[in-house]
N, C-alpha and C positions, 0 to 999 in steps of 0.2 A: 504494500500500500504506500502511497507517494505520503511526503510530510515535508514540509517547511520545515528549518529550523529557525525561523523568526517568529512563526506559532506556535504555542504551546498547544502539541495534540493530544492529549488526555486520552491514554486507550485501552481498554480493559484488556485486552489478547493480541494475538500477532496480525499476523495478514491475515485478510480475509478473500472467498473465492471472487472472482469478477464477476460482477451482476450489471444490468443496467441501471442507470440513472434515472432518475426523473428529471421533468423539466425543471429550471433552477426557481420557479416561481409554482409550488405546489398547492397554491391558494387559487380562488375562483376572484381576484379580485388583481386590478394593473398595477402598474409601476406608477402612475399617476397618481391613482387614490390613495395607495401606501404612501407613498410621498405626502400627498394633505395631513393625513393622519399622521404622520410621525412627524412633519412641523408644527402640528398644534399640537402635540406635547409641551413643545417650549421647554426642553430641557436646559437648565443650567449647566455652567462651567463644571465642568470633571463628573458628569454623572456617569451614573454606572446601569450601565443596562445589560439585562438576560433575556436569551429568545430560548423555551423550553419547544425543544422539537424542530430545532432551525434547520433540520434538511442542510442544504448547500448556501445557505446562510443570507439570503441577496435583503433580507429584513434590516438586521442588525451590519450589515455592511454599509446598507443605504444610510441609517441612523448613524454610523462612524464619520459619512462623509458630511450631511449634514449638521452634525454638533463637533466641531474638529476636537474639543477637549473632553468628549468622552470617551471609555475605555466599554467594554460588552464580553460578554459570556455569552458560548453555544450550547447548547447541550442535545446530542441526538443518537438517537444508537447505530445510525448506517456511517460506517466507516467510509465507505465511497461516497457517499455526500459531503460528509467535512474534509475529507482531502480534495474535495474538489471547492471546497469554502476557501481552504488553507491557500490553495492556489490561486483565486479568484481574490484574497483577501494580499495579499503577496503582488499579484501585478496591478492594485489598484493604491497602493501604497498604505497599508492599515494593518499589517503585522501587526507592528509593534502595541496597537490598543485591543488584540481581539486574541482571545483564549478560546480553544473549541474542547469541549470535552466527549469523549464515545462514553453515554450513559444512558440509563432510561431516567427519564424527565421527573417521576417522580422520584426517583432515590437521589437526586442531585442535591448538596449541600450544600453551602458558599458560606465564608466567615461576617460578610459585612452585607446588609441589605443592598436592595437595588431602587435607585431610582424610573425607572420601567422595566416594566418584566412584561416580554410577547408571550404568548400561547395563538398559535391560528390554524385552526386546524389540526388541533394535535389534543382537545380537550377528551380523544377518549382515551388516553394513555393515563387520565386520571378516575378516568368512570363517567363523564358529563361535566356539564358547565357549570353545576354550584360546587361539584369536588375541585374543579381546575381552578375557580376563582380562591374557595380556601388554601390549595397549595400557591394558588399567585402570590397570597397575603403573605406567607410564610416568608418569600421573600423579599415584600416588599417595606421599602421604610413606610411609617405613619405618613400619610394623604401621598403616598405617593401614585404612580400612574399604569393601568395595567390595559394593553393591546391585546384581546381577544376576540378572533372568531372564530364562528358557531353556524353549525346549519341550523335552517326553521323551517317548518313546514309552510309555504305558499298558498299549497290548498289544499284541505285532509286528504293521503294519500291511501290509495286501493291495497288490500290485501296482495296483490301481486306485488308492487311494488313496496311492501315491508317486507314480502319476501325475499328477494331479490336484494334489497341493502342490510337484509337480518337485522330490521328492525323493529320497535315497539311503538305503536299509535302517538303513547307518551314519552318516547325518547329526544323529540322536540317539540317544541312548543309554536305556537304562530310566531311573528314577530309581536307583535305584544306581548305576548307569554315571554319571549325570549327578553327582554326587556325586563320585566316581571321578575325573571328568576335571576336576572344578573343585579338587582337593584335590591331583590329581596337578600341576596349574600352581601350586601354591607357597604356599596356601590352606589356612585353616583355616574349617570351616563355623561360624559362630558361631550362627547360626538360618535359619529357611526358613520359607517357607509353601507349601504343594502347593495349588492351585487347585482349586476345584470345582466340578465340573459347572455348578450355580447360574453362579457367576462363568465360566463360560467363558457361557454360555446369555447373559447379559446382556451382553457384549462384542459377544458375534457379533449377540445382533439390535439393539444398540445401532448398530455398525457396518455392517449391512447397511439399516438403518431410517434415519439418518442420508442414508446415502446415495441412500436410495430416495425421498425428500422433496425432497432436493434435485433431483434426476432429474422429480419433477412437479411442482413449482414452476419448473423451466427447460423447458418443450419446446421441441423442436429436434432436429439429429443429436445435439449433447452431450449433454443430456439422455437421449437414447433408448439412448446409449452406457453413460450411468452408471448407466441402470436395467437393460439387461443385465448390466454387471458387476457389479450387487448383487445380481442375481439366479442369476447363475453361482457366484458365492461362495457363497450362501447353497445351494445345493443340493450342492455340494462339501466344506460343513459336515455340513449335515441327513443326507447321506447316505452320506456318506464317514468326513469324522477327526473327526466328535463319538464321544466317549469312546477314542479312537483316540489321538490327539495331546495329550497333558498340557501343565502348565506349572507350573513351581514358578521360585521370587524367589530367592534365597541373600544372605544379609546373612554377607557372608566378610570376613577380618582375612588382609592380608598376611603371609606370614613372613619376611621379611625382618627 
């Protein structure tokens, strides 16, 4: 596995086999709106921010380039993702502020709070959105500021498609509900973005095209493997929880 040594790559075992990547942006939502939401943070001088689940990190890289005196933590369990963070963080010049850890998101520990902490797409590594917002708090200083998103239901979805995503009726909520239950965990919503269509369109065939490339440039069983399962997804989208499944970010302020 490739490693910087201007980033500290935190890794629990040695190499691991080659798999493919995902796209480096694994959320249903642009480079624009991320950008909004992480300037109205309004981080001050030297803060410290964590992305639990940062994949190949483009969250907490973008937030390095924008607040030039903050430092960040990754934390993700795919080794091919952070080495491809490490490298991505390396030729953009931001070693030196960015620690990537190989871990799972809830067992991650840090000695000093954080001034934002992301989760986006990564809230079921903790069970749902009010377990993920109490491990956010865990790290967060008093009122500080926490980037999470969340799917929500758009419009009650058919037993086919809970099947299909092994879901439960109440595993998300409308967008109100989802609101609800981020503001009933101790939360104040300070802004949001609801995703659209557009943006989910581009994730899914970003992620399903990614994957299907990689599938014919490897033949073989792997290969034949990863191009069923892009093709299973991609039909469990097309035909299932497109306009079904939403996804909205919440930029929330602790109350504490």
């Amino acid at each position: 596995m490739a490693r910087r040594r201007a980033v500290r790559h935190i890794a629990r075992d040695g190499s691991q086999p080659h798999r493919p990547l995902r796209p480096p942006h694994r959320r249903p939502i642009s480079a624009a709106h991320l950008e909004r939401l992480l300037r109205r943070a309004k981080l001050a001088g030297g803060a410290r921010v964590l992305d639990l689940g940062c994949g190949q990190a483009p969250w907490i890289l973008r937030a390095l380039e924008l607040y030039p005196e903050a430092t960040a933590d990754g934390v993700d369990i795919s080794g091919d993702g952070l080495a491809a963070a490490a490298e991505d963080a390396d030729r953009r010049g931001l070693s030196d502020r960015l620690r990537l850890h190989e871990a799972k998101a809830a067992d991650f520990t840090a000695a000093e709070p954080y001034d934002l902490v992301l989760c986006v797409g990564a809230t079921h590594a903790f069970g749902g959105l009010t377990e993920t917002l109490r491990a956010v708090r865990r790290h967060l200083r008093p009122a500080g500021l926490a980037l999470v998103g969340e799917g929500f239901w758009e419009r009650p979805p058919g037993q086919e498609v809970l099947d299909g995503l092994g879901a439960a009726p109440d595993e998300y909520a409308d967008l109100a509900g989802t609101v609800a239950r981020a503001e009933g965990a101790g939360y104040a919503v300070v802004h949001a973005h609801t995703s659209t269509l557009a943006e989910w369109d581009e994730y899914e065939w970003s992620w399903t095209g990614t994957l299907t490339r990689w599938a014919l440039d490897h033949p073989g069983p792997d290969g034949d493997a990863a191009l069923a399962t892009a093709r299973e997804h991609r039909d469990l989208w097309l035909g299932g929880y497109r306009g079904v499944l939403g996804f909205v970010t919440f930029l929330l302020r602790d109350l504490r």
